[in-house]
Short mmCIF file of the C-alpha atoms (twelve columns), coordinates in Angstrom:
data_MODEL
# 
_entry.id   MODEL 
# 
loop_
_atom_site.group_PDB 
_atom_site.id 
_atom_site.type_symbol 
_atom_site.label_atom_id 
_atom_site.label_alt_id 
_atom_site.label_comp_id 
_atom_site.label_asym_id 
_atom_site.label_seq_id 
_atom_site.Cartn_x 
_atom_site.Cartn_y 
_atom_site.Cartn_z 
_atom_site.pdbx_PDB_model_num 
ATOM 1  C CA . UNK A 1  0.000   0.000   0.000   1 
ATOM 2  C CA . UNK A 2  2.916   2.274   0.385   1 
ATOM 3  C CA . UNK A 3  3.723   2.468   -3.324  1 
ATOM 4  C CA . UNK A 4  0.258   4.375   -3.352  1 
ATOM 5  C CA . UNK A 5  1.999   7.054   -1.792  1 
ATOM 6  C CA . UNK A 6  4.464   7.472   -4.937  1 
ATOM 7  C CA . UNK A 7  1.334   6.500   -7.789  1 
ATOM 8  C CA . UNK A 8  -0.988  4.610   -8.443  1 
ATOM 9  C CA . UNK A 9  1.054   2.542   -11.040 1 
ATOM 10 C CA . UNK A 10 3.680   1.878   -9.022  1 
ATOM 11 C CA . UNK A 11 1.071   0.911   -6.011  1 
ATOM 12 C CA . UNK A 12 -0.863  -1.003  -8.191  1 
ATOM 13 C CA . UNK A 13 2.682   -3.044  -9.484  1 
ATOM 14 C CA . UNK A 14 3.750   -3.709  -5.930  1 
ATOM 15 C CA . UNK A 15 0.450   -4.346  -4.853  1 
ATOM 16 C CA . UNK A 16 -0.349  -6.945  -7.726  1 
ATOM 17 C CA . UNK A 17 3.204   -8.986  -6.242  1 
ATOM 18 C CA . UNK A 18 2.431   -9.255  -2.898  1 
ATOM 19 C CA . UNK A 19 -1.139  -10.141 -4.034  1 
ATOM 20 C CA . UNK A 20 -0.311  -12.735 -6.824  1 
ATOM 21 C CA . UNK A 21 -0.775  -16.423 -5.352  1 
ATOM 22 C CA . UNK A 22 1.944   -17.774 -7.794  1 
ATOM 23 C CA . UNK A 23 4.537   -15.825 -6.203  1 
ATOM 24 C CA . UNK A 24 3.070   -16.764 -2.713  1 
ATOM 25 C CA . UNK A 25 3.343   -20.673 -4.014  1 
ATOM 26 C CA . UNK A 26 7.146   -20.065 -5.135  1 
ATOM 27 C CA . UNK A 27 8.107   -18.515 -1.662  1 
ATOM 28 C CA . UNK A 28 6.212   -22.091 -0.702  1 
ATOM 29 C CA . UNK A 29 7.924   -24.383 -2.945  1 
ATOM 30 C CA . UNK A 30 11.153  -22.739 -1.924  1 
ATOM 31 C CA . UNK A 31 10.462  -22.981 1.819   1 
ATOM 32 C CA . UNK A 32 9.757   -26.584 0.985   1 
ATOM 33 C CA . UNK A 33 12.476  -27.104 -1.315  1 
ATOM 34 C CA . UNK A 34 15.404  -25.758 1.143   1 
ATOM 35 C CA . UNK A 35 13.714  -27.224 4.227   1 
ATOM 36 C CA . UNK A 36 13.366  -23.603 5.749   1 
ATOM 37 C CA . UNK A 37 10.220  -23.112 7.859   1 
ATOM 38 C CA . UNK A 38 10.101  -19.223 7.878   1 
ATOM 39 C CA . UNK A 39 9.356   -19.219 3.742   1 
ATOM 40 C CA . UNK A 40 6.706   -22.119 4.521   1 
ATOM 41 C CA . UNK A 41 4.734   -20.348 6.515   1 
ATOM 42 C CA . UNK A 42 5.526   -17.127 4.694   1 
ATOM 43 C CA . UNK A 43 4.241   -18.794 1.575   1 
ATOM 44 C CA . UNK A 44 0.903   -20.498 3.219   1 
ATOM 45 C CA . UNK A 45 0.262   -16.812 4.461   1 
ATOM 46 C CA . UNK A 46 0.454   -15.092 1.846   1 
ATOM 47 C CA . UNK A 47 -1.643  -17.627 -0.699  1 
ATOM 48 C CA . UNK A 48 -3.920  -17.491 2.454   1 
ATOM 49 C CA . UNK A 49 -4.168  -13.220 2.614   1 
ATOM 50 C CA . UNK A 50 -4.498  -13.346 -1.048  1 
ATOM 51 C CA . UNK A 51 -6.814  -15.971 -1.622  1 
ATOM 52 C CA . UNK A 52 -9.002  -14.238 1.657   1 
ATOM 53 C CA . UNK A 53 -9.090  -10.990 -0.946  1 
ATOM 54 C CA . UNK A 54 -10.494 -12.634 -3.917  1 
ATOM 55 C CA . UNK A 55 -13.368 -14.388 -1.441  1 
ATOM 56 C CA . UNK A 56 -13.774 -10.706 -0.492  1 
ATOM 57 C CA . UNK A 57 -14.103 -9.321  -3.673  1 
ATOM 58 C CA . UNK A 58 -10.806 -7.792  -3.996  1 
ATOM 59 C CA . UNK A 59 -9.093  -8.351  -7.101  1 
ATOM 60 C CA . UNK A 60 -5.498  -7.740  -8.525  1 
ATOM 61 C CA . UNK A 61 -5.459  -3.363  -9.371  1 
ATOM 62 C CA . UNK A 62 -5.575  -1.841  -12.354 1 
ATOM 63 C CA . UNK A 63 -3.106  1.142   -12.833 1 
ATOM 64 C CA . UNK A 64 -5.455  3.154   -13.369 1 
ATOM 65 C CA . UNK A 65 -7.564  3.511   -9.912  1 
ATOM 66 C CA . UNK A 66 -6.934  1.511   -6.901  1 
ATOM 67 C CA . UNK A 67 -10.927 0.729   -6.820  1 
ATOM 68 C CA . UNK A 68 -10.260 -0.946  -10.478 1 
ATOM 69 C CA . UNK A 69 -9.688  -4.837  -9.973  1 
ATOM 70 C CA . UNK A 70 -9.717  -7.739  -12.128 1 
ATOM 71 C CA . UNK A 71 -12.745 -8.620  -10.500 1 
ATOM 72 C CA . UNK A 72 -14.598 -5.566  -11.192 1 
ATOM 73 C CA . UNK A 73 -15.302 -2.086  -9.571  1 
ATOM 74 C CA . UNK A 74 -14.946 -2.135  -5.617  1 
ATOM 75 C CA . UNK A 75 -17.351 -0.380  -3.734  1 
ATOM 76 C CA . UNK A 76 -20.980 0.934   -4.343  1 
ATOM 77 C CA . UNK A 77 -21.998 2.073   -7.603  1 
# 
């Protein structure tokens, strides 16, 4: 969320990577891979936080407004 402070493209980028359950299953795999229990539970975490957001309606963002998602609009209409 602090890379909406600079834009909303660069929020949206860092947002979308710390959002994105592929990267959360490579910091798994990895954990898994090198036997190191921090990026386990790092990984389950974060697939966990991100998959909570989709259930919750929020998507990956859009550069163009942090309300735009892949899911849709956020928010009332």
């Amino acid at each position: 969320m602090i890379g909406y402070l600079i834009s909303t493209r660069t929020g949206a980028y860092c947002y979308n990577l710390f959002h994105h359950r592929a990267v959360a299953l490579v910091v798994l795999a990895l954990g898994l891979l090198t036997y190191n229990n921090v990026l386990v539970a790092v990984g389950a975490l974060l697939f966990a936080h991100s998959s909570f957001d989709r259930m919750m309606g929020y998507g990956l963002k859009y550069t163009d407004d942090f309300k735009h998602t892949n899911l849709g609009w956020m928010g009332k209409k």
